[in-house]
N, C-alpha and C positions, 0 to 999 in steps of 0.2 A: 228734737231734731228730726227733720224727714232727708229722704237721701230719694231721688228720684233720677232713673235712667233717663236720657235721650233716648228712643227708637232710633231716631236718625244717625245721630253722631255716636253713640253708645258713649259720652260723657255720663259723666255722671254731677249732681250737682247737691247744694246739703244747706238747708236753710232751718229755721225757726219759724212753725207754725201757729200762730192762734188761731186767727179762723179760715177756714177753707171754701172757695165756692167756685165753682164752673168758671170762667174766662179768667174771673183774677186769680186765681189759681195758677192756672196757664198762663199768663202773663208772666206771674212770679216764676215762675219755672223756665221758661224763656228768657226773662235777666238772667236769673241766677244761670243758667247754662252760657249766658256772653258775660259771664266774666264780674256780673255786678254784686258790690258787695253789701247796700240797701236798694233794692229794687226799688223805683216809684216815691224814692224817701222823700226829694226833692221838692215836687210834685204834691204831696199829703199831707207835705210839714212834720212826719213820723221820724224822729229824731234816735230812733234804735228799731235794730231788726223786728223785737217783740212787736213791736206795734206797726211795721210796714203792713200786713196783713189786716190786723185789725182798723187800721183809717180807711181802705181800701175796702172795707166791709161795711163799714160806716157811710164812708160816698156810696157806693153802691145802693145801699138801704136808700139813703136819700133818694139817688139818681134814680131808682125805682117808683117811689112814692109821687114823683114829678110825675114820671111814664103811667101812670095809675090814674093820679087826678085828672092829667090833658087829656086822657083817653076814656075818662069816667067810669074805670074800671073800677066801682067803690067797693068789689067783693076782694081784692086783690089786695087794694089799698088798705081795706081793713087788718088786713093780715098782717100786715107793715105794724103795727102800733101794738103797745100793752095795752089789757083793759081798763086799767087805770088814766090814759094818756089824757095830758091835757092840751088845748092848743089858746092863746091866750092871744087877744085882739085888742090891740089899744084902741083911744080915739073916743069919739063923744058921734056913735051915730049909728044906726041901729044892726049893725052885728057889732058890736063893742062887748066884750064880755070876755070869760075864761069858758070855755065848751070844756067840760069834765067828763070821761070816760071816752073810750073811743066810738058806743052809738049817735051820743051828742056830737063830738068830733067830725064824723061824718054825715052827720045830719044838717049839721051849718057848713058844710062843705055844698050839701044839696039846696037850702037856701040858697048857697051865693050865684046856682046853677038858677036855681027859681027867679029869684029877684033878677038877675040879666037875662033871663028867659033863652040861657044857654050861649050868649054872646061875650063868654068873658075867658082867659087864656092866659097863661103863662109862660114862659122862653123863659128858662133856664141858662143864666148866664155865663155863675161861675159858683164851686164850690169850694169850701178851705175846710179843713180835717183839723180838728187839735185833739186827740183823744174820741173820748166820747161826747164832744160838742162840734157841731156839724155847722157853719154859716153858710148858706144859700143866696144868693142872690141872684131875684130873678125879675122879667121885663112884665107887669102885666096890662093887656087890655081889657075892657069891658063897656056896655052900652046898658045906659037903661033909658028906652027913649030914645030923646034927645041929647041925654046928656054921657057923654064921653069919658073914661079912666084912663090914660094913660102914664102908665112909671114904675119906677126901681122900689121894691121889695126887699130885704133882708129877712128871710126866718131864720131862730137861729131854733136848732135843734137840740133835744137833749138826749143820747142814746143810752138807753141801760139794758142789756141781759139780749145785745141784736135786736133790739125793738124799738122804735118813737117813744120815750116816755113825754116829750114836752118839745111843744113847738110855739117863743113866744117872736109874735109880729110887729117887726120894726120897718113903718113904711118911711121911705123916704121923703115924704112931704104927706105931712100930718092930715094939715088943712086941706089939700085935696080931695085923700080920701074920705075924709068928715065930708067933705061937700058932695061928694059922687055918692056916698052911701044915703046918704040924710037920716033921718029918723021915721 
């Protein structure tokens, strides 16, 4: 249990910590001071206190790893993942494969930078929390050429230990991205 004062109001307020980080933090402490009795439960799908915290740790993670990629921060983004992480590409077309460890991992993240010659992007649309399995859903574009990527992405994530262990890719139209990637 943590027990945290208001500065302002000198309430006091008593929650259930798993994990702890700068704004969700304060977030959680800000419900819990108006009164709520699962901060954010709603919202993360986190079905008990114990785990308000940790879905919330988990979106974050993700919601970081977006903010990393868009922004090609690969030193940041590497940090995000175990060394073992794998990220798993369906599809019949030449990034098709399983990338195993997190240098490979971020290595076909720089292909994909390579091959669009820097023309490809991601929006983040929507995230859903079960635990430690994170679903993402996001818009992406890309150009190689002439030829054009546009659509909906699923990754679903696998988190173990605060870290990426596994991220496998479910696009939304198979055949597209077979045809925009080629061989």
């Amino acid at each position: 249990m943590i027990r945290v004062r208001n500065p302002d109001t000198k309430q006091q307020s008593v929650g259930v910590a798993v994990y702890w980080s700068g704004t969700v933090g304060e977030a959680v402490i800000q419900a819990l001071d108006r009164g709520e009795q699962k901060p954010e439960a709603a919202r993360t799908g986190a079905s008990h206190d114990e785990g308000v915290l940790m879905a919330d740790a988990n979106e974050q993670l993700v919601r970081d790893g977006y903010d990393a990629f868009s922004s090609g921060d690969m030193e940041k983004l590497g940090k995000l993942f175990k060394d073992d992480a794998v990220h798993s590409v369906p599809g019949d077309n030449q990034i098709t494969g399983d990338y195993k460890g997190v240098d490979n991992v971020l290595a076909f993240y720089g292909k994909l930078f390579e091959i669009t010659g820097g023309n490809m992007a991601v929006e983040l649309k929507s995230v859903t929390v079960k635990g430690d399995h994170v679903d993402a859903l996001h818009h992406a574009t890309a150009a190689i050429g002439d030829k054009k990527l546009e659509g909906d992405t699923t990754l679903a994530f696998t988190i173990e230990d605060g870290k990426i262990a596994r991220i496998d890719e479910k696009p939304h139209d198979q055949a597209a991205e077979d045809a925009f990637w080629g061989k």
